[in-house]
C-alpha positions in Angstrom: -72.3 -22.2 -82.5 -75.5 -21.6 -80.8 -76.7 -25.5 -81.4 -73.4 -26.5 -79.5 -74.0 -24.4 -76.7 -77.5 -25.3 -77.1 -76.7 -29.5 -77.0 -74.3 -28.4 -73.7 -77.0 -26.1 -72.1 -74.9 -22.9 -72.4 -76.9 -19.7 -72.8 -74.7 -17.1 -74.4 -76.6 -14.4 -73.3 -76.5 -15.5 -69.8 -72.6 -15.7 -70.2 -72.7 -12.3 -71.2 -74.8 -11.6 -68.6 -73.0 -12.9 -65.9 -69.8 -12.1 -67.6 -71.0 -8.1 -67.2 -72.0 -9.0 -64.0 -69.1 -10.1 -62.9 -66.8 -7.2 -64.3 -69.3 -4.8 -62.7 -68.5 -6.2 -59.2 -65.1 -6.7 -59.6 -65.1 -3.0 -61.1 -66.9 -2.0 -58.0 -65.1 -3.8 -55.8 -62.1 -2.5 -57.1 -63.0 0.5 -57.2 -64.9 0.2 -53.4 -62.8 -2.2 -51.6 -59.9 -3.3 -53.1 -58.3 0.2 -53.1 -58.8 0.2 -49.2 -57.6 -2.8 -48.6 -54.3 -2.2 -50.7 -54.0 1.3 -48.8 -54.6 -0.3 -45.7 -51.9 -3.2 -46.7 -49.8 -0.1 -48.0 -50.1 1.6 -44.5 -49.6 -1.6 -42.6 -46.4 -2.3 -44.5 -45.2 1.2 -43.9 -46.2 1.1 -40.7 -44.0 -2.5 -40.2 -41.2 -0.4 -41.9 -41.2 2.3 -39.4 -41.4 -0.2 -36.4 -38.2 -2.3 -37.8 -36.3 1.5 -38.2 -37.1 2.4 -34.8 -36.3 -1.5 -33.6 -33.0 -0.7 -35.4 -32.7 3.0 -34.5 -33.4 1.6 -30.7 -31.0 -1.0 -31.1 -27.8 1.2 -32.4 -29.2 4.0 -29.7 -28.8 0.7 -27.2 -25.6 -0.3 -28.4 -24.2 3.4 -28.3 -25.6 3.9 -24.5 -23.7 0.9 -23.4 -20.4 1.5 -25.0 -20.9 4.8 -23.4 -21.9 3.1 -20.2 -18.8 0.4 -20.4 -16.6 3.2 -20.9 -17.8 5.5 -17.4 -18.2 2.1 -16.2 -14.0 1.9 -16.8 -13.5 5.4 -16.1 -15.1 5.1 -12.4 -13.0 1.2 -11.7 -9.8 4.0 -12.9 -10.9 6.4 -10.8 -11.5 4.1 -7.5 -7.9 2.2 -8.7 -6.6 5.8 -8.3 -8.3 6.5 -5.1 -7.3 3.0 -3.6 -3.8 4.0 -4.6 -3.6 7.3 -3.0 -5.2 5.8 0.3 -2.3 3.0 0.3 0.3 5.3 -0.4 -1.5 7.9 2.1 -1.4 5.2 4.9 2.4 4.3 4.0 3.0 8.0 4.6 1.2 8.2 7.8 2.1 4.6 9.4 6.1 6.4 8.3 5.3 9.3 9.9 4.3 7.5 12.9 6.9 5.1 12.6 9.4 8.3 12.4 7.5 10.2 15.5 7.9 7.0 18.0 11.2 6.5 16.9 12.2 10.2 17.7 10.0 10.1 21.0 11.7 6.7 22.2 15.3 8.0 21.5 14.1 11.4 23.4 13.2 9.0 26.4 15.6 6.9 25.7 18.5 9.7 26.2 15.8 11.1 29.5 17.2 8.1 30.9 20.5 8.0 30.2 20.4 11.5 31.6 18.8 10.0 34.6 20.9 7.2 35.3 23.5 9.8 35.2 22.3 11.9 37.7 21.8 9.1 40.0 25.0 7.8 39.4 26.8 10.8 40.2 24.4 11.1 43.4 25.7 7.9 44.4 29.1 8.3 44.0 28.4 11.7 46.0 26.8 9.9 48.9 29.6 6.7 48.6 32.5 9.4 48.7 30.8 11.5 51.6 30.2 7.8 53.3 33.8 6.6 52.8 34.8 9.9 54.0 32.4 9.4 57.4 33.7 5.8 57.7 37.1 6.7 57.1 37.4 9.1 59.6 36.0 6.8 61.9 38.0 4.4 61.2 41.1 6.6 61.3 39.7 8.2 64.7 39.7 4.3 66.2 43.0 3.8 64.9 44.8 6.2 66.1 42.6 6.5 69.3 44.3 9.6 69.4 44.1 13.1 68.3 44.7 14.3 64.8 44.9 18.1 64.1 42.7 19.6 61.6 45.4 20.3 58.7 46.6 16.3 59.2 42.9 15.6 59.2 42.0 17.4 55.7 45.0 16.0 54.0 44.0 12.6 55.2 40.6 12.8 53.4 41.7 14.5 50.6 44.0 11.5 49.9 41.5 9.4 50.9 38.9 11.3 48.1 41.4 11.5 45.4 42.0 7.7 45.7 38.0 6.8 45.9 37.6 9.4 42.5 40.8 7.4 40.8 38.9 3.7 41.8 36.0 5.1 39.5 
């Protein structure tokens, strides 16, 4: 076996040599550097672990906070619907109220005036029966271009007032 490796230019002992050397590194760097690197791959993986939990933790925290915010969200549009609802029906009130108020104050001057057409109506007829009186007693005085005596007088304008009162 050595004349083969011989003929092919193979030198066992440097084989073994090399072969030693070779396990003797790879020991060391096993031993020396692999172990870091495979803690430091370890940690790094961990590490990549904890960032996707807290992306997920982040993300279910985020999905919580806007439910929570969609639902005060509806809770204040409820809230102003309410509101909006009261002012309308607060305004209806008030504009009725009003309404009412203007309707009570018209009637009041409405029956103000009615009382004061009254007035003036039975001032009128006071001042047209005192002037019918007047003018019939001046007619009656040229009429008769004579003397009346006071009893034939009154009972004159008495008939004459009783028949202006039954013309109204």
């Amino acid at each position: 076996m050595e004349e083969i490796f011989g003929s092919l230019g193979i030198k066992p002992m440097q084989i073994a040599i090399q072969m030693l050397g070779f396990f003797l590194v790879f020991g060391l760097l096993a031993k020396l550097l692999w172990k870091p690197v495979l803690d430091l791959m370890d940690a790094r993986e961990n590490e990549v672990k904890d960032l996707f939990d807290k992306a997920e933790n982040a993300k279910k925290e985020s999905e919580q906070l806007m439910a929570e915010y969609k639902d005060h969200l509806e809770k204040i549009k409820e809230e102003a619907q309410e509101k909006i609802a009261e002012g309308i029906a607060r305004g209806n009130e008030m504009g009725d109220k009003i309404v009412n108020d203007a309707r009570k104050m018209a009637e009041q001057e409405k029956q103000r005036a009615i009382n004061a057409i009254e007035d003036e109506a039975t001032k009128a007829r006071m001042e047209l029966r005192d002037f019918a009186v007047t003018l019939s007693m001046d007619i009656a005085e040229k009429v008769l271009q004579a003397e009346v005596d006071r009893s034939k007088h009154e009972n004159l304008v008495k008939k004459l007032v009783s028949d202006l009162e039954s013309m109204n």
